[in-house]
C-alpha positions, 0 to 999 in steps of 0.5 A: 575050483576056479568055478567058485572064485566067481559068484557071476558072470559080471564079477568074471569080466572083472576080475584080473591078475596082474602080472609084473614082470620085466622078461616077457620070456618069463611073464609068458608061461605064466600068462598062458597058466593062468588062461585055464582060470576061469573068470579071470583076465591077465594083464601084463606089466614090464614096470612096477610104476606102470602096475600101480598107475593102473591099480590106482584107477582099478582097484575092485578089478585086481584079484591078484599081482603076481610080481617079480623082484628085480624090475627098472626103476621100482623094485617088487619089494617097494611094489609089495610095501606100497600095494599093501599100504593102499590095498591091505588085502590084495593077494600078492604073489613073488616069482623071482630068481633071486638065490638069498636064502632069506628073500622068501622070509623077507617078502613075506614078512613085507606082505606077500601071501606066497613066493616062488623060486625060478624056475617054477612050476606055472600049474602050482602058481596058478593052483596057489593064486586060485587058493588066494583069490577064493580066500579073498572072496570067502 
């Protein structure tokens, strides 16, 4: 339950999943998804450089990223590798087009805690970042 994820009103106002996403035409069903969370704030991001300039500064507020892999300038492979340097046990998400086969072995092997194929079912993102946060808290 979405309820359990948060132990008081002042971890609620603090807890954010960030999404990073370039098409704001796929970052929208999941940005609404995710309003059903309670305690929990959506911040967008069109670049993953953006994504990390605001993780640096608020590290203790990201419950989750939800990111895709094909973005300008810093791909989510990178984005992943580099958010797992820095904050080992951050619940990270993939949500990508991509058709290789291989690609969900590969991110997850670069750390990623789950990957979905678009198009994807926003209700089960939001039912695996609910699964991911509440074990991050535990």
């Amino acid at each position: 339950m979405a309820s359990a994820i948060v132990s008081s009103p002042k971890a609620a106002m603090e807890q954010t999943v960030f999404i990073v996403e370039d098409s704001e035409g796929a970052a929208t069903p999941l940005e609404i998804a995710l309003q059903v969370m309670i305690g929990i704030r959506v911040q967008l991001f069109s670049s993953a450089r953006d994504a990390l300039n605001t993780l640096r500064n608020t590290p203790d507020h990201v419950a989750a990223l939800v990111t895709d892999l094909h973005l300008p300038s810093m791909d989510g492979f990178e984005l992943i590798e580099v958010v797992r340097a820095r904050l080992g046990s951050l619940p990270i998400v993939v949500i990508s087009g991509d058709s290789d086969p291989r690609i969900p072995a590969h991110v997850v092997g670069l750390g990623a805690n789950a990957y979905f194929a678009k198009p994807y079912s926003p209700a089960a993102v939001v039912t695996k970042i609910e699964e991911l946060i509440g074990a991050a808290a535990e």
